[in-house]
Wavefront OBJ file of the C-alpha trace (Angstrom):
o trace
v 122.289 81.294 121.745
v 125.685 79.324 121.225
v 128.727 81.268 119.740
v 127.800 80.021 116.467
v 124.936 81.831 116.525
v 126.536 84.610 117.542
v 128.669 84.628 114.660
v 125.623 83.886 112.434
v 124.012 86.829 113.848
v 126.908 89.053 113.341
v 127.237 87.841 109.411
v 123.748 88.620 108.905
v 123.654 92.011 110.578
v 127.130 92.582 108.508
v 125.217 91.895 105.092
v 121.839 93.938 105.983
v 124.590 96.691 106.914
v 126.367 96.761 103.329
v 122.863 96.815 101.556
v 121.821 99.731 103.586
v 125.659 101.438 102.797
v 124.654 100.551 98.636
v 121.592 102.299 99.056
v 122.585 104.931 100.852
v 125.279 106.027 98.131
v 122.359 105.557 95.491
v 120.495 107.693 97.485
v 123.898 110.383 97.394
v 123.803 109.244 93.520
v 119.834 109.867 92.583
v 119.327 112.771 95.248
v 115.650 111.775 95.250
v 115.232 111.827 99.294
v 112.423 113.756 99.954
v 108.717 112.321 99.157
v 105.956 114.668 98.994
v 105.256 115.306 102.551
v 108.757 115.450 103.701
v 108.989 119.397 103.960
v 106.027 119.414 106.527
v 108.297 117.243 108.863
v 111.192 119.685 108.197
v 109.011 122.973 108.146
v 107.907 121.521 111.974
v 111.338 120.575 113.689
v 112.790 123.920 112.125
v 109.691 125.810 113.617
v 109.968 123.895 117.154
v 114.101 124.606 116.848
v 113.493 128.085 116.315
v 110.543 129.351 118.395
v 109.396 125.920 120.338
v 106.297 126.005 117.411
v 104.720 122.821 116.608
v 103.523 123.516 113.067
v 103.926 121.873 109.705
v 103.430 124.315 107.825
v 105.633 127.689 106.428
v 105.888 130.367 108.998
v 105.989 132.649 106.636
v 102.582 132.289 105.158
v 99.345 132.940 107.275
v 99.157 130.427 109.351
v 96.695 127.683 109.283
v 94.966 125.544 112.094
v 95.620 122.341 109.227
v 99.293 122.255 109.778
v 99.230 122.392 113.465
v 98.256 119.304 113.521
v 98.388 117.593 110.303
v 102.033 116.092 111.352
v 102.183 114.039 114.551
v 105.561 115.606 116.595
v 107.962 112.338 117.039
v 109.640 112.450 113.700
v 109.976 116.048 113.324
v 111.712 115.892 116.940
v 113.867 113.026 115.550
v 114.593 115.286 112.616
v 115.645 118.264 115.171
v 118.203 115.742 117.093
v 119.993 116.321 113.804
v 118.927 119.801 112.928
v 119.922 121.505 116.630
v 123.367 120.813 114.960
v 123.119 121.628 111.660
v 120.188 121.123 108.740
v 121.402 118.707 107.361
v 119.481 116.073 105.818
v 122.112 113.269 104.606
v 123.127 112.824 108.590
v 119.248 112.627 109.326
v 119.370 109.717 106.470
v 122.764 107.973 107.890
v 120.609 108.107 111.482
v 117.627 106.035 109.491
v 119.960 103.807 108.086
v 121.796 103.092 111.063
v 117.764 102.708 112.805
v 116.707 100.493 109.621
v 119.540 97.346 110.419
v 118.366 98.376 114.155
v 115.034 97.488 112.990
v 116.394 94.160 110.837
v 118.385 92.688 113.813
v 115.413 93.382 116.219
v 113.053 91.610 113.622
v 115.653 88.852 113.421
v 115.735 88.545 117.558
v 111.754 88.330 118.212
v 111.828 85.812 115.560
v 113.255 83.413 117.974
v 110.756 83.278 120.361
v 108.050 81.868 118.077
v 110.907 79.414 116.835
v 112.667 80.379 114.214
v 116.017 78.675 113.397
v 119.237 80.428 112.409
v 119.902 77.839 109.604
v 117.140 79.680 107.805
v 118.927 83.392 107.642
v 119.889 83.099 103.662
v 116.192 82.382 102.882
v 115.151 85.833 105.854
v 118.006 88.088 104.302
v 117.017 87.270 100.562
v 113.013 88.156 101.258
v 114.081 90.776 103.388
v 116.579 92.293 100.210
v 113.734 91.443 98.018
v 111.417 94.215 99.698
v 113.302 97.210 98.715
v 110.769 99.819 99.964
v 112.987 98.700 103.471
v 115.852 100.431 102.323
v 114.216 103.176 100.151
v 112.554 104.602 102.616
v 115.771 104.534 105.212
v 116.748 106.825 102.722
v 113.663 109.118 102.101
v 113.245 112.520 104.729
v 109.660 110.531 105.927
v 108.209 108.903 109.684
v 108.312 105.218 108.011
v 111.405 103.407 109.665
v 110.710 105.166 113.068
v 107.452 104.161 113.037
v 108.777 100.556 112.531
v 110.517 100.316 114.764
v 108.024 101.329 117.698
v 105.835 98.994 115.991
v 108.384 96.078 116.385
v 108.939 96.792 119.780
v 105.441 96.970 120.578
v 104.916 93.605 119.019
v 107.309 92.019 120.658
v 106.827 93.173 123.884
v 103.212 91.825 123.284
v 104.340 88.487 122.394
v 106.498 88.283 125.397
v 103.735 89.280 127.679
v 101.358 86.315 126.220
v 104.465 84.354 126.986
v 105.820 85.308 130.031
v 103.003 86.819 131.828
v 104.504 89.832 133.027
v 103.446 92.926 133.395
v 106.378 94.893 132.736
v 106.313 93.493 129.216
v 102.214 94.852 128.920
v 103.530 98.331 130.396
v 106.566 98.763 127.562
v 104.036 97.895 124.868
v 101.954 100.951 126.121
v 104.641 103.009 125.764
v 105.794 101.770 122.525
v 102.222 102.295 121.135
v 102.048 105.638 122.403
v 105.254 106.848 120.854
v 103.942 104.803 117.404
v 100.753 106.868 117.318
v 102.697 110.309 118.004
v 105.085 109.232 114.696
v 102.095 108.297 112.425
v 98.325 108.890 113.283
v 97.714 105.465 111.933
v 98.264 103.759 115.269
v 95.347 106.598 116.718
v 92.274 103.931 116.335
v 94.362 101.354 117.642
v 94.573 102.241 121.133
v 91.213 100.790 121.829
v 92.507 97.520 120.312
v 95.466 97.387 122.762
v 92.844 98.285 126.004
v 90.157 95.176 124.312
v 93.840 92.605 123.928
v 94.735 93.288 127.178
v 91.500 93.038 129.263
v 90.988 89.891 127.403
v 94.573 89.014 128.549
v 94.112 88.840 131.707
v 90.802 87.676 132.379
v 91.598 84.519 130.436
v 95.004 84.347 132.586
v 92.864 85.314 135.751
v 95.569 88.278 136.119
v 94.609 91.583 137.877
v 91.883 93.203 135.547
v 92.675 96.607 137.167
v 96.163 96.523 136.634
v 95.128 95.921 133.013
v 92.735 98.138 132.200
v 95.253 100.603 133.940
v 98.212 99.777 131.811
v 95.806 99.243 128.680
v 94.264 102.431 129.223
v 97.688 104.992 129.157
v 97.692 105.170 125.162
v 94.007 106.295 125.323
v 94.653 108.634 128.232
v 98.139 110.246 125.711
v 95.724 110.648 123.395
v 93.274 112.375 124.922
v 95.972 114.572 126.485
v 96.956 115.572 122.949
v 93.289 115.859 121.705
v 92.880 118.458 124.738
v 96.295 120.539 123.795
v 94.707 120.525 120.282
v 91.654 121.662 121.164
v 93.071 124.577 122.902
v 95.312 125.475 119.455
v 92.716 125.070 116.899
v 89.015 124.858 118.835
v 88.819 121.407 117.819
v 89.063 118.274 119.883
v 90.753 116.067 117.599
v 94.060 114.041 116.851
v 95.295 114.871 113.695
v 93.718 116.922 111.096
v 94.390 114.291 108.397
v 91.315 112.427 109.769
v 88.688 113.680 107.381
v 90.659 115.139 104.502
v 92.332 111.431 103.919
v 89.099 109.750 104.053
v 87.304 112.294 101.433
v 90.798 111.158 98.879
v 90.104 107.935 100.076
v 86.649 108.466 98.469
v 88.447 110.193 95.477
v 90.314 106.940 94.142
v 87.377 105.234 94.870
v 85.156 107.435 92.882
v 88.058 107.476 90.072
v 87.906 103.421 89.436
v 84.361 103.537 89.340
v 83.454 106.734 87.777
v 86.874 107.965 85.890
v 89.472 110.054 86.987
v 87.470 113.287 85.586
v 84.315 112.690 87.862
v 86.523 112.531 90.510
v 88.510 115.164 90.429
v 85.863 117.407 89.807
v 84.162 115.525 92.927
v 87.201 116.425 95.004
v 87.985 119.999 93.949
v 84.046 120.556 94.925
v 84.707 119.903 98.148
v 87.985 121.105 98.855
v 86.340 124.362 97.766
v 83.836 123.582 99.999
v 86.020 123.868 102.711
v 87.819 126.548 101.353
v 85.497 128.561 101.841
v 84.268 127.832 105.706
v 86.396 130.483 107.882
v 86.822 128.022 110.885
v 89.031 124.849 111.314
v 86.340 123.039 113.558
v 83.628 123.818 110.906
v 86.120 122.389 107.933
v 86.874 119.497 110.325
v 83.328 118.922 110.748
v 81.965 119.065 107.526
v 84.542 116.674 106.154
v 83.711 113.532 108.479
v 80.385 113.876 108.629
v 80.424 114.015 103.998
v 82.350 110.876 104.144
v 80.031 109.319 106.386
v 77.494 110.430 104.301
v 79.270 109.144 101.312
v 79.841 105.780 102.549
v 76.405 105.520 103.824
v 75.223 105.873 99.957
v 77.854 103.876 99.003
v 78.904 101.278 101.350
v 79.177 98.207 99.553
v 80.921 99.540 96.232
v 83.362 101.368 98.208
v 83.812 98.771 100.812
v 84.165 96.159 97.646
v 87.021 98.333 96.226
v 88.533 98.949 99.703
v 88.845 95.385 100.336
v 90.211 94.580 96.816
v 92.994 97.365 97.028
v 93.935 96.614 100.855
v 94.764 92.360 99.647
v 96.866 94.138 96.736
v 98.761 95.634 99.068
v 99.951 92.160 100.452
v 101.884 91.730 96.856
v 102.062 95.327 95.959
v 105.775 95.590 94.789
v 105.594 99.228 95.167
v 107.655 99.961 91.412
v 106.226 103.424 91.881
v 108.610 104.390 94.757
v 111.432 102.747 93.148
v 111.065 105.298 90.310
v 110.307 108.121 92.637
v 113.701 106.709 93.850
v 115.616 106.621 91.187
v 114.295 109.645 89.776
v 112.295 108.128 86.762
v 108.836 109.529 88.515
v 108.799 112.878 90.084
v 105.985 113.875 92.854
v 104.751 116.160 90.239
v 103.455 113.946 87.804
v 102.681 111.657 90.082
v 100.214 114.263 91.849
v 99.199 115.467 88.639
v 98.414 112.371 86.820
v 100.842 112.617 83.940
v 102.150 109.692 83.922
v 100.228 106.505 83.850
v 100.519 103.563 86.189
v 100.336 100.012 85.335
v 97.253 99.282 86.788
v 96.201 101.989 84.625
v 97.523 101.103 81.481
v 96.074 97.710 81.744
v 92.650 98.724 82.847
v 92.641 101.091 79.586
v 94.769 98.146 76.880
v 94.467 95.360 78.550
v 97.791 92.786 78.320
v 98.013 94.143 74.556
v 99.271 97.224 76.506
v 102.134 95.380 78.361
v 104.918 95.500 75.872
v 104.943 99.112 75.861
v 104.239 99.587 79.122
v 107.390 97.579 79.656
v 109.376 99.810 76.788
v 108.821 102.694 79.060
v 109.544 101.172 82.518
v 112.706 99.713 82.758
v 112.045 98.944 86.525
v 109.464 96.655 85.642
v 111.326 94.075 85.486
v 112.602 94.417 89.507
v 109.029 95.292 90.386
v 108.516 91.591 88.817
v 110.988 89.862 91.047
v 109.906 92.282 94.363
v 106.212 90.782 93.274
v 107.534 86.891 92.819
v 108.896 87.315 96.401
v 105.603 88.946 97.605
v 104.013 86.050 96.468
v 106.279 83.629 98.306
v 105.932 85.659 101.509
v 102.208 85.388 101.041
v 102.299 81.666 100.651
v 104.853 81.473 103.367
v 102.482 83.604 105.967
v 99.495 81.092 105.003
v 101.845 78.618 106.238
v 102.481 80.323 109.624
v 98.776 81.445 110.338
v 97.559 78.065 109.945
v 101.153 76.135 111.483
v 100.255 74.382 114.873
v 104.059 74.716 116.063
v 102.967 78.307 116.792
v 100.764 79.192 119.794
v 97.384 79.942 118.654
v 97.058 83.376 120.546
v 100.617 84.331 119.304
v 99.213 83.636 115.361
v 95.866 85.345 116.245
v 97.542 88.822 117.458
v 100.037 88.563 113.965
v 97.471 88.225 112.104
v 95.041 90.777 113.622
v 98.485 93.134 113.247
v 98.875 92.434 109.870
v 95.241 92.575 108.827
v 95.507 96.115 111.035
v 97.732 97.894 108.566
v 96.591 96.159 105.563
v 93.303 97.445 106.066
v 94.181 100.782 106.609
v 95.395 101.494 103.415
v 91.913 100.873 101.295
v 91.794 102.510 97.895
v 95.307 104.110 97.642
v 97.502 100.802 99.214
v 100.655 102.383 98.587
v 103.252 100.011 100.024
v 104.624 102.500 102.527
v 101.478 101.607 104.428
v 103.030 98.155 104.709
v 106.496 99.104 105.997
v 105.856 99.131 109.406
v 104.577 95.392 109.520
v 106.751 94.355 106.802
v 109.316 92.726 108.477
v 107.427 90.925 110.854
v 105.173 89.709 107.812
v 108.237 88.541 106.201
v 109.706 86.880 109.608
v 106.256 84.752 109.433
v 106.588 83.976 105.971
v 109.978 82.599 106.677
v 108.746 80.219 109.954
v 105.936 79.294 107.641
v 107.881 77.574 105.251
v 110.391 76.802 107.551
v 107.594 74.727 109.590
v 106.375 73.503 106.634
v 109.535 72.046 105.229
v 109.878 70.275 109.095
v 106.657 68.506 108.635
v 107.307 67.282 104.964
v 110.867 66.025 106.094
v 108.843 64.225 109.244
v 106.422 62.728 107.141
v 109.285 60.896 104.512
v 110.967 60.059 107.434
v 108.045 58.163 108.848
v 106.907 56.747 105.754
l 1 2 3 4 5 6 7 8 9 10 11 12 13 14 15 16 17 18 19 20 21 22 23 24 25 26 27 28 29 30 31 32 33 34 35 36 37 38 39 40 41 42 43 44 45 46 47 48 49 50 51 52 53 54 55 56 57 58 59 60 61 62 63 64 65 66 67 68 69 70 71 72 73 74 75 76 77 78 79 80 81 82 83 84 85 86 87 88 89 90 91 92 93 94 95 96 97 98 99 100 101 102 103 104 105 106 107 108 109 110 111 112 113 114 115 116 117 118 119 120 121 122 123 124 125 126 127 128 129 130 131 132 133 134 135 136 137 138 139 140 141 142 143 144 145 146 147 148 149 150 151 152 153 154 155 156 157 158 159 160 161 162 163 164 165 166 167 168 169 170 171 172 173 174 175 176 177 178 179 180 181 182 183 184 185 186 187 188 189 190 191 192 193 194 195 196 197 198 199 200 201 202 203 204 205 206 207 208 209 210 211 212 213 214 215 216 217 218 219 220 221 222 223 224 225 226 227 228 229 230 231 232 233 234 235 236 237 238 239 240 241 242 243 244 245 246 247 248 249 250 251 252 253 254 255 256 257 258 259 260 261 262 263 264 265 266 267 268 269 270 271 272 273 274 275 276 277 278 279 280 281 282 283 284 285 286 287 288 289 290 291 292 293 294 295 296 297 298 299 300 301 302 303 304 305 306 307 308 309 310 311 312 313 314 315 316 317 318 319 320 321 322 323 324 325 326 327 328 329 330 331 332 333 334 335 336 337 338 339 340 341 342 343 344 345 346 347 348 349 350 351 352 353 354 355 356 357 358 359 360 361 362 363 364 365 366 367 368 369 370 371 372 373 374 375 376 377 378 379 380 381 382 383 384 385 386 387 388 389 390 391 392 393 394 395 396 397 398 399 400 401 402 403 404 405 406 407 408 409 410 411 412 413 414 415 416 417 418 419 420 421 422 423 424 425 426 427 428 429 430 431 432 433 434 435 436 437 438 439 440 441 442 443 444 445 446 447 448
């Protein structure tokens, strides 16, 4: 890149920095930093500080086989970089920050290999300021910007791989996937993926399908080296313990939009007595996959129906609930608790005669309105880039089966936190899309 793009660059990375320095000192104004599982992440990197303990939970309650594994280790280790020094959460929160514009300039730089143009940075910083979960959650105790950024490096080394054909590029994308799965256990299933991409890599390259499967295989093997310490904790082969519990809440919402929110939480205290009441962790473990699977098996196209239909919302999901968790408007209590009622809600039970008040009580609306214009742009604009020709087909396949990844893993709840980690290479497409599109209309007047 020429010195003007240097200073581009720097003028970008200069703005993204002052955003993230605003929301920071809202974040020293609101106080609001901690979501509801952020004391598990601090309970576990004060328990490894003090006695080397990997455990979630309170050490000075029984202990429980749930919490030894219900928090993969990566973040609370970040968190203890900070806390060897000192607890102290608001340095843990400048670190985020700092890894957030990180994350934004790395974004920015993979960009250019699938062709983006510098000219275009006004239109990538105002969708990227028009996402605000970015810089809420650099300011939130939670794994969500560290995960993004493994998740950025991983897709770029990916890209670079298709491009380049090395295999030093295949080798750091194993590594980055394996840190990404010990941030968030979301990245578990995908470790298969990865093995499938690259065997399929290299036999269409004719490259060495050992060397591939090799490479491709280390995530699996990390995770089966953490399945085995597990086992050896709890008496349970597993990964995380989240597994089985998240998919019977998973079935909760589910059962709550088609059968109301009473049915379903009498459904889900059923079974969480259930399980209460089994003295074992393997036994709990157990009995909660295999009543999901029978669940689903009863139910599989309702609930795959709703799962689909919630995991598309999440592609313009403008996420005004964590801007009022934010700001302090909506507290994790009566959010867990059901006290206060969401939009989706309140329209399902009014219809639009319910809006006006709706809006009475939620100032934020209005931002969650422009967030959800600009969702809708970014939508458009990645339509444009999956189905653009000035971008390799392979390259558009593996976005899109990234994208499709994460929005598929967040079914029935699709809380836009789910989103974060893909969000800014989501937006990056959106950007080339219309970018690519705006080249080919300017072409075609200038033939005509």
């Amino acid at each position: 890149m020429n010195n003007t793009g240097n200073v581009s660059g720097r003028r970008f990375i200069g703005v993204v920095a002052l955003i993230h320095l605003a929301f920071f000192l809202l974040a020293c104004y609101y106080r609001r930093i901690f979501m509801g599982d952020s004391f598990e992440y601090i309970y576990e990197a004060v328990n490894i500080k003090d006695a080397l303990f990997f455990y979630s939970g309170n050490p000075a309650m029984p202990i429980e086989a749930e919490y030894m594994t219900q928090r993969q280790p990566l973040y609370p280790i970040f968190l203890l970089s900070v806390y060897l020094f000192g607890v102290n959460n608001w340095v843990v929160l400048a670190l985020q920050n700092l890894l957030s514009v990180f994350n934004i300039w790395y974004a920015r730089k993979s960009l250019f290999i699938l062709g983006y143009k510098e000219k275009w940075d006004k239109w990538l910083m105002l969708m990227v300021v028009a996402y605000p979960i970015q810089f809420i959650y650099a300011n939130t105790i939670a794994p969500e910007i560290l995960l993004q950024t493994f998740v950025l490096i991983y897709i770029r080394q990916m890209i670079l791989m298709s491009l380049h054909k090395k295999w030093s590029h295949a080798a750091w994308a194993s590594v980055a996937l394996i840190a990404g799965l010990f941030v968030k256990p979301v990245l578990y299933p995908f470790v298969t993926v990865h093995l499938i991409l690259l065997t399929i890599w290299a036999i269409r390259n004719r490259m060495n399908f050992l060397r591939a499967v090799g490479i491709g295989t280390l995530p699996l093997l990390a995770v089966l080296m953490y399945n085995s310490w597990n086992m050896q904790r709890t008496g349970k082969f597993h990964f995380s313990s989240n597994q089985g519990f998240n998919a019977i809440f998973y079935y909760y919402k589910y059962l709550a939009e088609k059968e109301g929110a009473e049915k379903a939480r009498t459904f889900l205290n059923t079974e969480r007595a259930k399980m209460a009441a089994m003295p074992k962790f393997k036994e709990r473990y157990d009995y909660a996959n295999e009543r999901v699977k029978e669940l689903l098996k009863e139910n599989f196209g309702p609930y795959m129906a709703v799962h689909l239909k919630h995991s598309a919302r999440l592609l313009i999901e403008p996420g005004k609930g964590q801007i009022d968790l934010f700001t302090g408007k909506l507290t994790y209590g009566n959010l867990y608790q059901e006290r206060t009622e969401g939009f989706y809600a309140r329209l399902k039970r009014e219809g639009i005669g319910g809006l006006p008040g709706y809006v009475k009580e939620n100032p934020s609306f209005f931002i969650a309105m422009v967030v959800l214009l600009f969702n809708i742009i970014r939508l458009a604009g990645m339509v444009m880039f999956f189905c653009s020709r000035k971008v390799l087909l392979p390259l558009r396949l593996f976005l899109l089966l990234m994208t499709g990844y994460f929005v598929m893993t967040t079914g029935p709840i699709a809380n836009t936190h789910y989103f974060l980690p893909i969000s800014l290479t989501a937006i990056g497409c959106a950007v080339i899309g219309i970018m690519n599109w705006r080249d080919r209309v300017r072409n075609t007047k200038l033939e005509a």
